[in-house]
C-alpha positions in Angstrom: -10.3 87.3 -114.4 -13.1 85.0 -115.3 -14.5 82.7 -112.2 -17.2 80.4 -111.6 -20.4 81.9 -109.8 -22.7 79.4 -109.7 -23.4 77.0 -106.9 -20.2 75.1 -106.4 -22.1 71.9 -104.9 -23.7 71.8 -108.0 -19.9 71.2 -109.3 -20.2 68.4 -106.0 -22.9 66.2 -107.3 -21.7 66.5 -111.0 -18.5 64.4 -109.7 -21.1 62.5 -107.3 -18.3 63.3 -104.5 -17.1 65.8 -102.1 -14.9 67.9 -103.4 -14.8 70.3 -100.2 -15.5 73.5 -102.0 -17.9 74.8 -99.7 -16.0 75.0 -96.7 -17.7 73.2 -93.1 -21.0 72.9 -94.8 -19.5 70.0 -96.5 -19.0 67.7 -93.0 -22.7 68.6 -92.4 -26.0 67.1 -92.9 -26.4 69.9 -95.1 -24.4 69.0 -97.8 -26.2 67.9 -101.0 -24.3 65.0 -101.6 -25.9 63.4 -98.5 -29.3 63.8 -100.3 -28.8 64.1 -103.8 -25.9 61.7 -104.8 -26.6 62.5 -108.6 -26.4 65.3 -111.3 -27.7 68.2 -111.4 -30.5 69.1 -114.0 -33.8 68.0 -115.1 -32.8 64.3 -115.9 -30.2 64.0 -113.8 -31.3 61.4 -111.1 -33.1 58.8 -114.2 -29.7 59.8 -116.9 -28.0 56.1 -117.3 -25.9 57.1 -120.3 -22.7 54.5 -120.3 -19.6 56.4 -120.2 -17.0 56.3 -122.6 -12.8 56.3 -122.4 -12.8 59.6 -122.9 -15.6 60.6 -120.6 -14.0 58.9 -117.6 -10.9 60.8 -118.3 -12.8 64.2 -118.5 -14.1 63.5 -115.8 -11.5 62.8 -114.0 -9.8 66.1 -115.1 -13.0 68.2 -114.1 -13.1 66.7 -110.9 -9.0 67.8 -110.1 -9.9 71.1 -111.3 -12.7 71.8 -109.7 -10.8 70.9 -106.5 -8.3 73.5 -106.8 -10.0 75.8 -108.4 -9.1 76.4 -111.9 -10.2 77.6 -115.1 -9.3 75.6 -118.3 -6.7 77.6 -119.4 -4.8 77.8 -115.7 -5.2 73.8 -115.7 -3.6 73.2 -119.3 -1.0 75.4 -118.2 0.2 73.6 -115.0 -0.3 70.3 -116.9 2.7 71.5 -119.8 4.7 72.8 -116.9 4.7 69.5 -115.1 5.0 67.9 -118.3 8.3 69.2 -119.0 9.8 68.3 -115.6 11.5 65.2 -114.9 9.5 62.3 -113.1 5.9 61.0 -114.0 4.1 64.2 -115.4 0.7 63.0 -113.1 2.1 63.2 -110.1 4.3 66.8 -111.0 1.2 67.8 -111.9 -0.5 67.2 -108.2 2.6 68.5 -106.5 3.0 71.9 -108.3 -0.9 72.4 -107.1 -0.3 71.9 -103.8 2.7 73.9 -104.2 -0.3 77.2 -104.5 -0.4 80.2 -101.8 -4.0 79.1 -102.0 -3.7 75.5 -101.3 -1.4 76.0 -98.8 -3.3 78.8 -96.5 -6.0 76.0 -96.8 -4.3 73.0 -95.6 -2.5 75.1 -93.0 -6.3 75.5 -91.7 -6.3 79.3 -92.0 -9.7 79.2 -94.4 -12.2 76.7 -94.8 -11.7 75.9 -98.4 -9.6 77.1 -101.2 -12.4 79.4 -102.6 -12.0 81.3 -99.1 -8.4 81.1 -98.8 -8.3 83.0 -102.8 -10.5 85.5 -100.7 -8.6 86.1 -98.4 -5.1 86.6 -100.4 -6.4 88.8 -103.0 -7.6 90.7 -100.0 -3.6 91.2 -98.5 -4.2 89.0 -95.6 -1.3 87.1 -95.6 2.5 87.1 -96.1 4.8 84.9 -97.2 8.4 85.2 -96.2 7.7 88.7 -93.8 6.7 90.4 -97.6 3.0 90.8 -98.7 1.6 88.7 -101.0 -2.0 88.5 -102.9 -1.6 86.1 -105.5 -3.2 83.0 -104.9 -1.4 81.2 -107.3 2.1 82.3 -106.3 4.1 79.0 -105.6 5.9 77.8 -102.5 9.4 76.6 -102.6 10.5 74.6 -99.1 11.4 76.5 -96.6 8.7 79.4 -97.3 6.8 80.8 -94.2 3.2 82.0 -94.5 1.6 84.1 -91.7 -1.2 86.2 -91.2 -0.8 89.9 -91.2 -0.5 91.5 -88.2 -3.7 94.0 -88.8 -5.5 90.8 -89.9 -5.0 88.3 -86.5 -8.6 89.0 -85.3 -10.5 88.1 -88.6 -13.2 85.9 -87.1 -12.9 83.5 -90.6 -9.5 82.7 -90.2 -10.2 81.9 -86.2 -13.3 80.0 -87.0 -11.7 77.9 -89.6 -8.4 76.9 -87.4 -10.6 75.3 -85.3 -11.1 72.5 -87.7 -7.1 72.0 -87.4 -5.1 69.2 -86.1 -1.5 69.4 -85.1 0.3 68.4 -88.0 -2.4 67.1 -90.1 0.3 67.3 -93.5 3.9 66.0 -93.1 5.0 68.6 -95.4 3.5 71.2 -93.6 3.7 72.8 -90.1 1.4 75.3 -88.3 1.7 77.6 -85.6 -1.7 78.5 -84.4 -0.4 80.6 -81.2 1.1 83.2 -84.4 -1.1 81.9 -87.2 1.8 81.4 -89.4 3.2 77.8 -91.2 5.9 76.2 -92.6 6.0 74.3 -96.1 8.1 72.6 -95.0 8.9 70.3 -98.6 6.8 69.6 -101.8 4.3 66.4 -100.7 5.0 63.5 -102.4 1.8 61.8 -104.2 1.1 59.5 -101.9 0.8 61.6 -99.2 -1.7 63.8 -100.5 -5.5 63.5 -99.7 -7.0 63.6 -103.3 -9.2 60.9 -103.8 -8.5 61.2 -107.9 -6.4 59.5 -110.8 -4.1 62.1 -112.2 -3.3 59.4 -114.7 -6.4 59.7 -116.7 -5.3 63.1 -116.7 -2.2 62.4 -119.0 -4.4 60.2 -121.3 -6.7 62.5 -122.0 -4.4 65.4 -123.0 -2.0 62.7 -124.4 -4.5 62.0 -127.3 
């Protein structure tokens, strides 16, 4: 499948925010957003091109893909799914992301971002419901219970990222460091979700 190699905090000063794709680096000093709050590119610290509608709203789209990790295709694809569910189609939209094997290992605090937690699934680290699973984009119903394989406890990532961890940083989640293994526990509702975007733009731009 095709993926995006280049840097991702390139992707980070494109949206001129954090989108926490590079794991701890980006609660660092280190981070290029710190220093270089613009584009990327030859002209991107003197470009002062006004935005249109529809630029905002791209935007605004890159920005919730880039997040979590998606090609175009995969995107347009979740969008008609939520689309065709009852309730506001922006916010089905966020809830069926954070509904992703990968999103979840992620929050749960058992990678340091959702490029590492796709990593570590496609690898058969982890296992949802007691049965092996390496899809990242398989999706969670409530009740599911994600742990760590057995022959895959002492992987130093997984240790080193848990440490970032609260108790019960998600309401709709709950983690068991002691046997690395959580709960999604219900689909978040919008407003509890961390993701400092407007899905709305979202349905206006693919509503034109």
């Amino acid at each position: 499948m095709a993926r995006y190699t280049d840097s991702v905090c390139k992707l980070c000063r494109r949206e001129r925010q954090k989108l926490f794709l590079k794991g701890q680096k980006c609660f660092t000093e280190k981070c290029p957003i710190e220093s270089r709050n613009y584009p990327p590119g030859q002209h991107g610290l003197n470009r002062r091109t006004k935005i249109s509608e529809y630029g905002v709203q791209l935007r605004e789209k890159q920005k919730i893909k880039r997040m979590y990790g998606l090609l175009e295709t995969q995107f347009k694809n979740y969008f008609e799914k939520a689309n065709r569910q009852k309730g506001r189609t922006g916010e089905n939209l966020i809830k069926l992301l954070e509904s992703r094997l990968d999103n979840v290992v992620y929050r749960l605090g058992f990678a340091a971002s959702r490029r590492q937690a796709r990593q570590l699934i496609r690898h058969r680290h982890f296992m949802v419901n007691d049965r092996l699973v390496d899809i990242p984009s398989y999706i969670l119903t409530p009740g599911d219970i994600v742990k760590v394989r057995e022959k895959s406890k002492k992987l130093d990532a997984i240790h080193n990222s848990l440490k970032r961890v609260k108790d019960s940083m998600y309401s709709w989640l709950t983690v068991d460091k002691a046997n690395l293994a959580g709960t999604f526990v219900q689909v978040p509702e919008r407003a509890d979700v961390p993701l400092n975007a407007n899905e709305q733009l979202v349905v206006e731009l693919y509503s034109k």
